[in-house]
C-alpha positions as a printed Julia matrix, in Angstrom:
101×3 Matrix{Float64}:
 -32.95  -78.37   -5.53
 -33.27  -79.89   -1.67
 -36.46  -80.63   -0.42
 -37.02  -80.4     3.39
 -40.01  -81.96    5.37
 -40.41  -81.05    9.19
 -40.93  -84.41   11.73
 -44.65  -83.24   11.8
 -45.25  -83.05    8.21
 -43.93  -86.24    7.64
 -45.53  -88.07   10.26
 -49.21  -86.77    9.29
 -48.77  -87.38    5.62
 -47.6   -90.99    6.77
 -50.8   -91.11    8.86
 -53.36  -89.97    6.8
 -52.04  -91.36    3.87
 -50.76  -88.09    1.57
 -47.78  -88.36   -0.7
 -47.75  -85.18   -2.94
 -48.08  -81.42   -2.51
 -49.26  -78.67   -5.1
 -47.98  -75.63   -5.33
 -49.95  -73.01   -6.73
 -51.08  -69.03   -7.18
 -53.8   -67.45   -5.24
 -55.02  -64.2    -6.81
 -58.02  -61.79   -6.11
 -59.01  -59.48   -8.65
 -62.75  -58.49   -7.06
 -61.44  -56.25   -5.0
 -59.74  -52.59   -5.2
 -55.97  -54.16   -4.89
 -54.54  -57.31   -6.48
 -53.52  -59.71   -3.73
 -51.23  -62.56   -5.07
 -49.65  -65.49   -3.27
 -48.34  -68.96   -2.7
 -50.65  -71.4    -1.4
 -49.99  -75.51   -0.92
 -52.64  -78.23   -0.24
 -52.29  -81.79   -0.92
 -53.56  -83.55   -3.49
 -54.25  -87.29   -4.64
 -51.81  -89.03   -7.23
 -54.69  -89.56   -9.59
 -54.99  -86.01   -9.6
 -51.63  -85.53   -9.76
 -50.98  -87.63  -12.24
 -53.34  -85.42  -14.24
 -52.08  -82.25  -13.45
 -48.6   -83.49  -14.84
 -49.99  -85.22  -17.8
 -52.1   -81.81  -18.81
 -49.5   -80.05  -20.71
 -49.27  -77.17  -18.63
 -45.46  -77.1   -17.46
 -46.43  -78.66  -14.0
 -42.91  -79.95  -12.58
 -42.57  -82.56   -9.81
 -40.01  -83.02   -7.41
 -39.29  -85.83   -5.27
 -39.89  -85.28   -1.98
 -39.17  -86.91    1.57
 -42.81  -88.39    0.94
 -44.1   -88.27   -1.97
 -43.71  -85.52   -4.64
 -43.92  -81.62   -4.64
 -45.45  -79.98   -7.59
 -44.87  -76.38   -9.02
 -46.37  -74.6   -11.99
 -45.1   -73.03  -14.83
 -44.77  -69.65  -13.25
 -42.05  -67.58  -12.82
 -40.91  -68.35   -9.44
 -37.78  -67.83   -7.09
 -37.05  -70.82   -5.83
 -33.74  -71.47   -3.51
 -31.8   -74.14   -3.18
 -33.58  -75.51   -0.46
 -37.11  -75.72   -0.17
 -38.56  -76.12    3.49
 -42.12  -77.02    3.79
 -43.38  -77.69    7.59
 -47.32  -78.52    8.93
 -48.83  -75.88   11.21
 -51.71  -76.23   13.15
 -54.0   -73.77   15.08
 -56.79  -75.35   17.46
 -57.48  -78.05   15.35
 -56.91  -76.37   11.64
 -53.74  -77.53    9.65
 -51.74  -75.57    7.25
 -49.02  -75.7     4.41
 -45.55  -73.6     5.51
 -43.16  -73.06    2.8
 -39.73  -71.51    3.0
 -37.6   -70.66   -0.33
 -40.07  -70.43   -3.03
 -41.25  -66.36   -3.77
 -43.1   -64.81   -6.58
């Protein structure tokens, strides 16, 4: 599997000092329909290192910076794994193209 940063993720990792990403699942269940879906924040590599030494069939990737993580679900993931930084005003976000439920 290829891992792809965008200029912009890179750069503000670099800058604020972030080297790994989780991936993980989002779910509601208080509501009348089950929403479910892909959500990635960063995380420290203390608590990274925890994550992967839990047990729980966390997997990490090396990354352009850093390391991704995914969890033990059942995921589609392509060859090729884009993840880019988007911004809004001033709010950042996680993009991610080639993993699916």
């Amino acid at each position: 599997m290829k891992i792809e940063y965008d200029d912009a993720l890179r750069g503000y990792m670099q800058k604020h000092n972030k080297s790994n990403i989780l991936v993980d699942i989002a779910s509601t269940d208080n509501c009348d329909f089950d929403v479910t879906e892909l959500y990635l924040r960063f995380i420290s590599q203390k608590h990274a290192d925890r994550i992967l030494g839990s047990g729980k069939g966390f997997k990490a990737y090396d990354a352009p910076v850093g390391q991704i993580i995914f969890p033990q679900y059942k995921l589609s993931i392509s060859d090729t794994v884009r993840v880019s930084l988007k911004s809004f005003l001033f709010i950042k976000w996680l993009k991610q193209d080639g993993v699916k439920l």
